[in-house]
Backbone bond lengths (Angstrom), bond angles and torsions (degrees), N, CA, C in turn:
res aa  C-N    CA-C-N  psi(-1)  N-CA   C-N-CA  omega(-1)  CA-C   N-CA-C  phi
1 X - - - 1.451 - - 1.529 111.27 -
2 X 1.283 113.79 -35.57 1.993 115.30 -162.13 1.993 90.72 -89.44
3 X 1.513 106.01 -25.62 1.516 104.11 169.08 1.686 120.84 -53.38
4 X 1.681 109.90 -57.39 1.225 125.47 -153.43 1.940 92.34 -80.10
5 X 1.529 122.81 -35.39 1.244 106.72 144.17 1.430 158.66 -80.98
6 X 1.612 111.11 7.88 0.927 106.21 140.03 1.530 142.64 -78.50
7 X 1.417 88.36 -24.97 1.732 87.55 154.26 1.046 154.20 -40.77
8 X 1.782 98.24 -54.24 1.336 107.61 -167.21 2.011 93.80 -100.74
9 X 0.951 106.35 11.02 1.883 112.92 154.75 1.457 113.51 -80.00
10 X 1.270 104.97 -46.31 1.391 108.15 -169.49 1.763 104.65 -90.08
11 X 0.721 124.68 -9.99 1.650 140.53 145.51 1.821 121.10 -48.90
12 X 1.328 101.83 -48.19 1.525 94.14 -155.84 1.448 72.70 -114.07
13 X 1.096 152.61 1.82 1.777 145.68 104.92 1.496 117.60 9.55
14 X 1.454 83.55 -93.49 1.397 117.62 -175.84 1.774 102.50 -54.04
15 X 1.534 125.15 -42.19 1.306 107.57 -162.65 1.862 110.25 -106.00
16 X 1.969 82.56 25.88 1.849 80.98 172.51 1.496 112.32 85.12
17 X 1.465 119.20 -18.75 1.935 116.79 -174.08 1.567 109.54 -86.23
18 X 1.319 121.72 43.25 1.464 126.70 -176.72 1.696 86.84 -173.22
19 X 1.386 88.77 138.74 1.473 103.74 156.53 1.833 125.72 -90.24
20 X 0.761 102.66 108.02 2.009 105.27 -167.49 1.797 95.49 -94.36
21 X 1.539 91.72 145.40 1.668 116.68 -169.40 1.376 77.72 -79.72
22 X 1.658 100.51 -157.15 1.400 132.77 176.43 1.763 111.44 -90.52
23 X 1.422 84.79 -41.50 1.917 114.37 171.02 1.401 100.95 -41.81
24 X 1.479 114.65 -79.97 1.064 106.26 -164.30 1.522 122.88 -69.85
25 X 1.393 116.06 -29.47 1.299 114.18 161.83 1.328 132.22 -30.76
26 X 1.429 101.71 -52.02 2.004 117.02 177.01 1.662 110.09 -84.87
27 X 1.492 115.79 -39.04 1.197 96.06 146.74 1.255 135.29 -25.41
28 X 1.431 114.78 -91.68 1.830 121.47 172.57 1.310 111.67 -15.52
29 X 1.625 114.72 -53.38 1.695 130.98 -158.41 1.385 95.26 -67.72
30 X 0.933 120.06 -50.60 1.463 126.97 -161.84 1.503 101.44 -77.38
31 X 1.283 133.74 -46.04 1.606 139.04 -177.39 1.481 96.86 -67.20
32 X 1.809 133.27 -36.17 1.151 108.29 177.40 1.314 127.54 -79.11
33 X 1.460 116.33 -6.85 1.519 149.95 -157.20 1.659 100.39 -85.86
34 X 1.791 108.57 -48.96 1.424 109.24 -178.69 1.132 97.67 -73.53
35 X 1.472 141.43 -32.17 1.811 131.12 -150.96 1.278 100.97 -89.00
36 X 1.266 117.70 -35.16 1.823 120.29 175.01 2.163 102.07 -66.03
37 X 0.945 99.92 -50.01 1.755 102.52 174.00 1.485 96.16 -48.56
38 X 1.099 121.17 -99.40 1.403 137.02 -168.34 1.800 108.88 -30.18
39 X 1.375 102.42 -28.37 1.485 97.60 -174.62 1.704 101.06 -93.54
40 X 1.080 111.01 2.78 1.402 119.80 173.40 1.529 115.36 -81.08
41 X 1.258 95.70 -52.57 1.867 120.82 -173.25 1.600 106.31 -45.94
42 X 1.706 93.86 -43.30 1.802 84.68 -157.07 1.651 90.16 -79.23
43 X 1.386 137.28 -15.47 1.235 100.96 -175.06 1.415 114.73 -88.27
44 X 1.466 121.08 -14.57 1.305 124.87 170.31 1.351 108.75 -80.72
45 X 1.059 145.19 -26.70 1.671 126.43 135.55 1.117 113.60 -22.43
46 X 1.605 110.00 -68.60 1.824 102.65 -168.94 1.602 107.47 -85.42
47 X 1.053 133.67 33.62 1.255 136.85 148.21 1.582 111.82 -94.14
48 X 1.390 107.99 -38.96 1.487 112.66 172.25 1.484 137.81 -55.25
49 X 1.531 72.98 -34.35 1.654 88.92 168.94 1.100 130.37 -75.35
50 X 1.674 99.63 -32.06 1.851 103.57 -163.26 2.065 99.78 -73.56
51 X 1.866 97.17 -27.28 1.881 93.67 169.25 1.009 120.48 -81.76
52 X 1.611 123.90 -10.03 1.174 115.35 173.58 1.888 112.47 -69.54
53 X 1.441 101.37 -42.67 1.409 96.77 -175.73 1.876 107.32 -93.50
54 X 1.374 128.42 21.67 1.406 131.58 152.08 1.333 122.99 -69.03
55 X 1.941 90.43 -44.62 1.325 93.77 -148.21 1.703 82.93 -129.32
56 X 1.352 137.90 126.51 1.408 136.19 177.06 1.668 117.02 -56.83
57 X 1.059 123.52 60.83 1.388 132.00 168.51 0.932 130.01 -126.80
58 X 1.013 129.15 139.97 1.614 142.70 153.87 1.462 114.99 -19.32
59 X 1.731 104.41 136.10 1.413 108.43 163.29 1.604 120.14 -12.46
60 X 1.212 86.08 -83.37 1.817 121.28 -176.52 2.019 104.43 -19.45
61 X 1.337 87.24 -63.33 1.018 92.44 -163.46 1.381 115.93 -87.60
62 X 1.096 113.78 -8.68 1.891 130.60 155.84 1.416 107.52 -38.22
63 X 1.525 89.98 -78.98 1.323 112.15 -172.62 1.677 110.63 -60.13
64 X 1.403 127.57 -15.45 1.471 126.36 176.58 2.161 99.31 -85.58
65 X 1.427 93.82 -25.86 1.724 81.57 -175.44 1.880 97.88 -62.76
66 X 1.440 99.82 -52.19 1.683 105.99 -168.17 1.803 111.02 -44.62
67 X 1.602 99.25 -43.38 1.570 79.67 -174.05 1.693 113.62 -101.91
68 X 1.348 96.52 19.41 1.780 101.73 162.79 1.703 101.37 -80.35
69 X 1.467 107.51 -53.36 1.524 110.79 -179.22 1.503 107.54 -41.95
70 X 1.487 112.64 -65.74 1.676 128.47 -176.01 1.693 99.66 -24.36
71 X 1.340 116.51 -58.03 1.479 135.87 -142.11 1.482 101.30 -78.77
72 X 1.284 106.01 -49.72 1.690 119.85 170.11 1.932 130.99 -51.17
73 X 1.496 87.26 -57.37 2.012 104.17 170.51 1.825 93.18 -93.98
74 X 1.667 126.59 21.72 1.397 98.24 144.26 1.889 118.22 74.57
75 X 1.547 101.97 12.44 1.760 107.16 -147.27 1.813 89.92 -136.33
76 X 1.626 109.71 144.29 1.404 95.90 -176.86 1.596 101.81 -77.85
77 X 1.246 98.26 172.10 1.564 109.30 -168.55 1.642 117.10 -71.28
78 X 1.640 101.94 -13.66 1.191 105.54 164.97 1.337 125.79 -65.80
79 X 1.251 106.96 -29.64 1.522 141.10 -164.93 1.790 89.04 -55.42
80 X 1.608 96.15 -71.18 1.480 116.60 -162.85 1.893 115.57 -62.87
81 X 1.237 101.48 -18.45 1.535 123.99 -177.56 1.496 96.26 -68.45
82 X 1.551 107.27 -63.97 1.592 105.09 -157.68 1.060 99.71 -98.31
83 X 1.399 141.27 45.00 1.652 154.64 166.30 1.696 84.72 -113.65
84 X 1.301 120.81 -66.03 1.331 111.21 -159.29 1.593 103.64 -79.79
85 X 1.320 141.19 -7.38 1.438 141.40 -175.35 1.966 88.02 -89.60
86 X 1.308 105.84 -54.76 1.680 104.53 179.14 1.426 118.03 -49.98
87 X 1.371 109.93 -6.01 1.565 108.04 -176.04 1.683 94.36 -94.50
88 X 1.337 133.56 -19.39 1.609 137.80 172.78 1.537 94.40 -60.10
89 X 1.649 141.72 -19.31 0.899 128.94 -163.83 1.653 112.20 -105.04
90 X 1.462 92.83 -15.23 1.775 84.10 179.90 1.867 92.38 127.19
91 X 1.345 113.78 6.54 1.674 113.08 -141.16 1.898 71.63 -100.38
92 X 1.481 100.92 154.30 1.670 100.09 158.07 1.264 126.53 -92.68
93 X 1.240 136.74 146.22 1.264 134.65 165.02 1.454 141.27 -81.87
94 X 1.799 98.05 100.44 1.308 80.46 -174.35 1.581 166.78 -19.37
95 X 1.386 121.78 145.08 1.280 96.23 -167.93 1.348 131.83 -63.60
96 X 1.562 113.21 -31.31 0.939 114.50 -168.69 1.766 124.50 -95.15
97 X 1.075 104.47 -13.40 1.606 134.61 141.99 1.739 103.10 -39.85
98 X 1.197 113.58 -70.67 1.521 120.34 -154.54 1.756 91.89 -73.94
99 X 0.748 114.20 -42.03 2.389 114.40 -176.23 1.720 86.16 -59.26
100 X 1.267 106.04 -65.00 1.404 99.49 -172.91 1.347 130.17 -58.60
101 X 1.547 123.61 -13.95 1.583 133.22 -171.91 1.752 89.31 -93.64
102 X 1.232 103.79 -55.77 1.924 99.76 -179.15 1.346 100.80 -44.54
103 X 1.718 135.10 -77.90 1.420 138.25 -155.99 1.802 86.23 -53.45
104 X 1.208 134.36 -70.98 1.759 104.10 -162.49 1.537 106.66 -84.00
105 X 1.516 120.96 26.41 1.345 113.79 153.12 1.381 104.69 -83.55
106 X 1.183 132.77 -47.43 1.815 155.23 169.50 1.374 91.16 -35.24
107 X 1.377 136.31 -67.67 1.384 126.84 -129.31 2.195 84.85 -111.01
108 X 1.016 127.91 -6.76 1.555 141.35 172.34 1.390 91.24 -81.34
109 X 1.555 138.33 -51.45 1.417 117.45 174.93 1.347 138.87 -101.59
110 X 1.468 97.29 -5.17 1.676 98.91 158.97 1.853 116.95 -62.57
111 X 1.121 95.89 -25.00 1.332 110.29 -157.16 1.451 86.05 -79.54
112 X 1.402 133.00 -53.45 1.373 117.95 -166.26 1.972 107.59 -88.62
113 X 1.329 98.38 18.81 1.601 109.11 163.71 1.305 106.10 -68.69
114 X 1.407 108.31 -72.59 1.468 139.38 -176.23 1.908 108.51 -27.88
């Protein structure tokens, strides 16, 4: 029910039959702002996971390989999440993704040499 009215708010919004504050304006912005975040999160979760169980590490440091990779091929980390979750599908992994996931796979186990 609070779905099918936000719709048809953001409808008669959109087609001018309501007068909208400033409030609600940044409202909206901001509610579409969290759903794009959040729809980000879960796939870098399940990217986290799939290195957590590759590679024997900790969250933490899952999630530090992903956004070393991100930082390297230049790509947001979401980017690099759902490249490596698309490879659960049959998808290939880019090249330049994959040079960069080996070098902080390399430098993730020297480190736990040490």
């Amino acid at each position: 029910m609070i779905q099918e009215e936000r719709w048809d708010l953001k409808a008669e919004i959109s087609w001018g039959n309501v007068p909208v504050s400033q409030d609600v304006v940044a409202l909206l912005a901001e509610n579409d702002q969290l759903r794009r975040a959040m729809s980000g999160r879960v796939v870098i979760d399940q990217a986290c996971g799939m290195v957590m169980a590759l590679t024997p590490c900790r969250r933490g440091a899952a999630r530090n390989l992903l956004v070393d990779v991100s930082r390297q091929c230049d790509l947001k980390l979401r980017e690099v999440a759902a490249a490596l979750v698309a490879t659960s599908e049959g998808k290939p992994l880019p090249g330049q993704i994959q040079r960069a996931l080996r070098r902080a796979l390399r430098r993730l186990h020297a480190a736990d040499l040490r």
